[in-house]
C-alpha positions in Angstrom: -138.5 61.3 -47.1 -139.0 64.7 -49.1 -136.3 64.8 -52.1 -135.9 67.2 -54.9 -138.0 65.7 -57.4 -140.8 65.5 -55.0 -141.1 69.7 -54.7 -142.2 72.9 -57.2 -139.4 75.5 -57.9 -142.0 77.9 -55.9 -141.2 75.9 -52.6 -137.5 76.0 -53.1 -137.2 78.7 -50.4 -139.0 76.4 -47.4 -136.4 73.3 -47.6 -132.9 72.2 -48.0 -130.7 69.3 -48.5 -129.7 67.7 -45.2 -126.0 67.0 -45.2 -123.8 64.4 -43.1 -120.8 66.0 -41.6 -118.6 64.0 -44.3 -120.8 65.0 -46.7 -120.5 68.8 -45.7 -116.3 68.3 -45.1 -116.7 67.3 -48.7 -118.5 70.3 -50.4 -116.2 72.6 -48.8 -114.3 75.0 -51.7 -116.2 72.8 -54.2 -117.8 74.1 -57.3 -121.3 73.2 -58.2 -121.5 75.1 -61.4 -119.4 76.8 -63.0 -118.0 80.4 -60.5 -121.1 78.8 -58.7 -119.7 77.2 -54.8 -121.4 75.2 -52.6 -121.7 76.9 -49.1 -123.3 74.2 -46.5 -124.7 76.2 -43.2 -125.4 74.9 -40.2 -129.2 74.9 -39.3 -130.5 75.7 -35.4 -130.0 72.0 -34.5 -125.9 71.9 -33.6 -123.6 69.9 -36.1 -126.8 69.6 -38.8 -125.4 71.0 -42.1 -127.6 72.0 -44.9 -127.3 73.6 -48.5 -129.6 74.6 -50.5 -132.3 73.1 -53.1 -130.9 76.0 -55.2 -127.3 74.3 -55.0 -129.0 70.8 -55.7 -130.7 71.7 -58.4 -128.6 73.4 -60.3 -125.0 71.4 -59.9 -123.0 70.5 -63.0 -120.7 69.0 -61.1 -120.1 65.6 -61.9 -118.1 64.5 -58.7 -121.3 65.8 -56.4 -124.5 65.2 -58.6 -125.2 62.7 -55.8 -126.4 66.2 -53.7 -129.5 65.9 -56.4 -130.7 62.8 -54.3 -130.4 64.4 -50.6 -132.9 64.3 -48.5 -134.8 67.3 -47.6 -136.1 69.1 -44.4 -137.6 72.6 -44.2 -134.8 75.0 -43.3 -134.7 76.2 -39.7 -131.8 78.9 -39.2 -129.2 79.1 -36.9 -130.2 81.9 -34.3 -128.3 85.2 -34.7 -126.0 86.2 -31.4 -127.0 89.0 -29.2 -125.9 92.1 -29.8 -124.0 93.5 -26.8 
C-alpha cells in the first residue's frame, strides 16, 4: 500500500486518496483548510471515491487529519458523457 509519505510533491498529480463511501459521506461540505473544501470524485470504477493528495496534504483540519493516512491509487477519471 502507497501512502502519502511514501511519494515526492512532483508525483502528487498521478495518485489520490482512496475513500470508503462513509468516509466520502463524511467529507462532504467539510473544510480541510481554512476557505479550502474537500471535494471527493468518483473515479472510472462506480461507487470508488477519491480526493486528492493535494487535500491530504495540506488539511488543518483536526476532525479529518486521519485523510493524511489514506491509502493511495493512481487516479483514473470518470469518463466524460457523449455529446449529443
Amino acid at each position: 500500500m502507497i501512502t502519502l509519505k511514501d511519494i515526492k510533491r512532483a508525483q502528487w498529480d498521478l495518485y489520490v486518496g482512496l475513500l470508503t463511501i462513509e468516509q466520502k459521506d463524511s467529507l462532504l461540505i467539510q473544510w480541510y483548510a481554512p476557505d479550502s473544501f474537500f471535494n471527493p470524485v468518483e473515479t472510472a470504477i462506480e461507487n470508488q471515491w477519491v480526493i486528492s493528495v493535494e487535500e491530504m496534504a495540506n488539511c488543518t483540519n483536526e476532525e479529518f487529519m486521519w485523510v493524511k493516512d489514506l491509502p493511495l491509487i493512481i487516479y483514473e477519471p470518470k469518463p466524460s458523457p457523449p455529446i449529443n
